[in-house]
MILUM-867552 format. One record per residue (C-alpha): residue in one letter; x, y, z. Coordinates in steps of 0.2 Angstrom, whole numbers, plus 5000, padded with zeros to 4 digits. Layout:
! residues N
AXYZ
...
This chain:
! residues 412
X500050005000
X500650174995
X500150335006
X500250494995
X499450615007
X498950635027
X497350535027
X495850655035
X495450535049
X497050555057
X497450755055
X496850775069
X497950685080
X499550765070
X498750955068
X499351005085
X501250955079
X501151085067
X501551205077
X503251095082
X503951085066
X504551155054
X503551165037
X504651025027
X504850915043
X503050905045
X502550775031
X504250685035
X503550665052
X501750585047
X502450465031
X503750385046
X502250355059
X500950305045
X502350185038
X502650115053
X500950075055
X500550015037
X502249915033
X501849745033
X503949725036
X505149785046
X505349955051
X507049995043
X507050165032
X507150075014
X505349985018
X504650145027
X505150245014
X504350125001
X502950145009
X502750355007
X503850364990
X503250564989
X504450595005
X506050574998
X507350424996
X507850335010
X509350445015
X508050605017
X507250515031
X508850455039
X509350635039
X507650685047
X508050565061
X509950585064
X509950775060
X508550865061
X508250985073
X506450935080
X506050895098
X505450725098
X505350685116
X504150855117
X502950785102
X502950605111
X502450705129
X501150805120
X500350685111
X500050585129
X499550705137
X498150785126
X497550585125
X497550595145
X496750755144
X495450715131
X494850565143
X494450695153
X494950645175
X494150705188
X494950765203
X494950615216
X495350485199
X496950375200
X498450385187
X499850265186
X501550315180
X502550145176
X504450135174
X505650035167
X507049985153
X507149855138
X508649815130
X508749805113
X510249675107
X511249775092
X512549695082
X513049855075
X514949895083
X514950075078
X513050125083
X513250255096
X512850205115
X512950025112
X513849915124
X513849745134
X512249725139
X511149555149
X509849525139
X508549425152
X507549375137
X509149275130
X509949245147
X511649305142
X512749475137
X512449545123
X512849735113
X511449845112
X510549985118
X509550005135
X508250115134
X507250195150
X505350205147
X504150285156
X502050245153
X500550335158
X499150205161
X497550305166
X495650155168
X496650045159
X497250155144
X499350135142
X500250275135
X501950305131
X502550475138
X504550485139
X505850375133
X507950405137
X509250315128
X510650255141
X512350315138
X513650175141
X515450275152
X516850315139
X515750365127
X515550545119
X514150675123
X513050725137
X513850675155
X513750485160
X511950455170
X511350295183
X509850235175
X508950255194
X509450445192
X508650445175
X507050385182
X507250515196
X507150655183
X505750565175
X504450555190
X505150745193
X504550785177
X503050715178
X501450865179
X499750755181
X498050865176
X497250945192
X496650835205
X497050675198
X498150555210
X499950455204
X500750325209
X502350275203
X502450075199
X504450005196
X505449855198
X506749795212
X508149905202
X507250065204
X507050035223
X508250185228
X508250335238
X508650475222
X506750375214
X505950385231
X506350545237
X505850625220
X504350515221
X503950595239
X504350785233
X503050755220
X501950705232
X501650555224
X501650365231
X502550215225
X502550035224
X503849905221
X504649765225
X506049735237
X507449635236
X507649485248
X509549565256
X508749735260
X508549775279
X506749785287
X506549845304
X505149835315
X504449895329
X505050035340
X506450085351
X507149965361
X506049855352
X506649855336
X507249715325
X508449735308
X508249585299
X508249545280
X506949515270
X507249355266
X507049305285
X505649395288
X504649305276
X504349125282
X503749195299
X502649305292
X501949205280
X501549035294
X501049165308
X500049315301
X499649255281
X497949235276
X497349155259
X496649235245
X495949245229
X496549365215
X496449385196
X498149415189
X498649535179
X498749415164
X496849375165
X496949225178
X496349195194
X497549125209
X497749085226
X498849175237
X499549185253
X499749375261
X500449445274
X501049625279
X501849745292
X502449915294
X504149965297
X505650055289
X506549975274
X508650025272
X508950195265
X507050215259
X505850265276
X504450185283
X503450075272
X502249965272
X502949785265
X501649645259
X502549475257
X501549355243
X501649195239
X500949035231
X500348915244
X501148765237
X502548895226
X504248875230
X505149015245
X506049085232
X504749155221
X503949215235
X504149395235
X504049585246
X502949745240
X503349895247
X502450055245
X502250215257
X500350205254
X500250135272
X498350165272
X497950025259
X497549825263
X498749705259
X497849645243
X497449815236
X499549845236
X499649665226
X498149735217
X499249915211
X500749815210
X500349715196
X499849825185
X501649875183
X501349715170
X500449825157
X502149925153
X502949745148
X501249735135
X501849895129
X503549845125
X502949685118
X501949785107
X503149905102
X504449785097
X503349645090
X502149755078
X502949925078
X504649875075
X505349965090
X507149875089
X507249875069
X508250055067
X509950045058
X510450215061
X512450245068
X512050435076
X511350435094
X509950555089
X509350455076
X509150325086
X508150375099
X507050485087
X506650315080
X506050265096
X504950405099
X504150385083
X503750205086
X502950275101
X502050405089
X501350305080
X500650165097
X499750335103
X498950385085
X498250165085
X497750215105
X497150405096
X495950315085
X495150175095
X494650305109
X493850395096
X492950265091
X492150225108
X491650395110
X490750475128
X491450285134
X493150325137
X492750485146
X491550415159
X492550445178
X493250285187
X492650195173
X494050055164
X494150075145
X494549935137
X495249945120
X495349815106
X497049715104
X498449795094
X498149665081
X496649715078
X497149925080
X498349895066
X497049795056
X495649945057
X496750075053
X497649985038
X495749955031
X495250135035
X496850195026
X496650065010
X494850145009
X495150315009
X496650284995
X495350174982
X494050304985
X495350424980
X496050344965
X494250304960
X492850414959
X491050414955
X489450324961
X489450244944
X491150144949
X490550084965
X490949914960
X492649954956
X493050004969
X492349874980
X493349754970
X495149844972
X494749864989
X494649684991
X495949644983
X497049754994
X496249665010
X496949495003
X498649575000
């Protein structure tokens, strides 16, 4: 499928970017995300560019990317927040602001900040790129909202950055609409005082899980005890767990064993820690939620904590449909433009399927659930197919025809 123009159903999610842009950089901006969308292959320049051949060869759009001079981290911010905004949240409503990193194995050697990476989905070192994402989920919608390249030590640019202080600048950064409540969702890794204490300043809480060699204390004074986690569990697990029932945040349901106290975790504060586990699981996958939301029961933290899952989705969907990982580009910039505009184009799929439900995506304290990305890729392929065979054929009288060549680009 060729793209020749900015299709009218999706104007007006770029028109605000106008304004961003300059004039030529505009349309090279729409054919990238549009082609990411519509390519049926990888999302390397010579097939994007295929796809929009009004644009330019290849090497325009690689020198858009590598040294243009567009904010792209501003578009991507933008472009979540006025899909937050347009769900319109009520004071008192609950938004949920998920961090993490994926790596992204590279056998490229001169590709700027690549380096020897573990990559846990190979279990093994690898080159490659580590990038730091941070998502916006708000009743159940998931939205990309900033996304950093990590720079490797010894190599040229900005000062060397800690991925944790990364993510400190990320939450600090973070302005929610009026009213509306964060909490901050991360892994074992982020679990630091630079995330917590920006986390606190924001006046936001946070949940995550600790690992088993941090120090717990409990109780007061003279009464209190330092102990690890890991020899905290098995007490509190035989003497004060309870059983329950929970749905997962994959979709299934499953019995747990919960127990929780209050105390001060090492170099965080006081927390309130939540031990889960399988009742017939093995101790070492039990594991320790920790959050300074003491008010909350020990099944509402599990609850919160799981939703950090939906940010592994996201990446999952990035990578596998929107060819998140399939840049071949050397200059830094380039590179993480690419990202960003991957991004672009999961919040133009998210743009168009909240249209599409209308006054039910605006409804407070209300969960929205939107189709899969399968089938958000699949409706706007067939809107786009339409709107180019009724451009290419016109008239009532070749209403056949048209049916016709758009059924045959269907079965392509």
């Amino acid at each position: 499928m060729i793209i020749d123009r900015l299709p009218p159903f999706v104007q007006c999610f770029f028109s605000p970017m106008r304004a961003m842009l300059h004039k030529p950089q505009f349309p090279h901006l729409w054919g990238l995300v549009l082609s990411v969308v519509v390519s049926l292959r990888a999302a390397k320049l010579v097939h994007l560019s295929a796809v929009v051949p009004g644009g330019g060869h290849r090497t325009s759009k690689g020198a858009f990317l590598s040294h243009s001079d567009w904010d792209a981290p501003a578009l991507v911010e933008r472009a979540a927040m006025d899909l937050l905004t347009s769900m319109r949240p009520r004071a008192g409503e609950v938004a949920y602001l998920i961090l993490d990193d994926t790596r992204i194995p590279k056998r490229g050697q001169k590709m700027g900040y690549v380096s020897k990476i573990w990559d846990h989905k190979q279990q093994k070192f690898v080159r490659g790129h580590v990038a730091l994402t941070a998502a916006v989920m708000f009743r159940g919608v998931v939205l990309p909202w900033r996304v950093e390249l990590w720079k490797p030590k010894g190599h040229p640019g900005p000062r060397y950055r800690k991925l944790t202080d990364m993510a400190a600048a990320m939450v600090k950064a973070f302005d929610p609409p009026e009213g509306v409540k964060v909490r901050v969702l991360f892994d074992a890794f982020y679990l630091c005082p630079q995330v917590a204490r920006a986390c606190e300043a924001k006046g936001f809480t946070f949940f995550s899980v600790a690992s088993r060699n941090r120090t717990f204390t409990t109780g007061e004074g003279k009464r209190a005890k330092r102990r690890s986690i890991a020899r905290l569990m098995p007490g509190l697990i035989r003497h004060h767990g309870r059983g329950v029932r929970m749905t997962r945040s994959r979709g299934r349901a499953a019995a747990l064993r919960i127990a929780s106290v209050d105390g001060r975790l090492s170099k965080i504060g006081r927390v309130r820690m939540v031990v889960s586990k399988r009742p017939r699981g093995p101790w070492k996958k039990c594991i320790a939620i920790v959050t300074n939301e003491t008010g909350l029961r020990p099944r509402q933290v599990v609850a919160i904590y799981e939703m950090r899952w939906n940010i592994e989705v996201l990446f999952k969907e990035l990578r596998q449909d929107l060819g998140l990982g399939d840049y071949q580009m050397i200059a830094e910039e380039g590179i993480l433009k690419h990202l960003h505009v991957c991004c672009l184009a999961h919040l133009m799929l998210t743009h168009q399927s909240l249209d599409g439900l209308g006054a039910k995506a605006k409804k407070a304290n209300k969960q929205v659930t939107l189709p899969p990305m399968s089938q958000r890729l699949q409706t706007l392929r067939t809107r786009i197919a339409k709107d180019r065979v009724e451009r290419l054929v016109k008239g009532p009288e070749h209403e056949r025809l048209r049916q016709e060549i758009y059924d045959c680009l269907l079965a392509a």
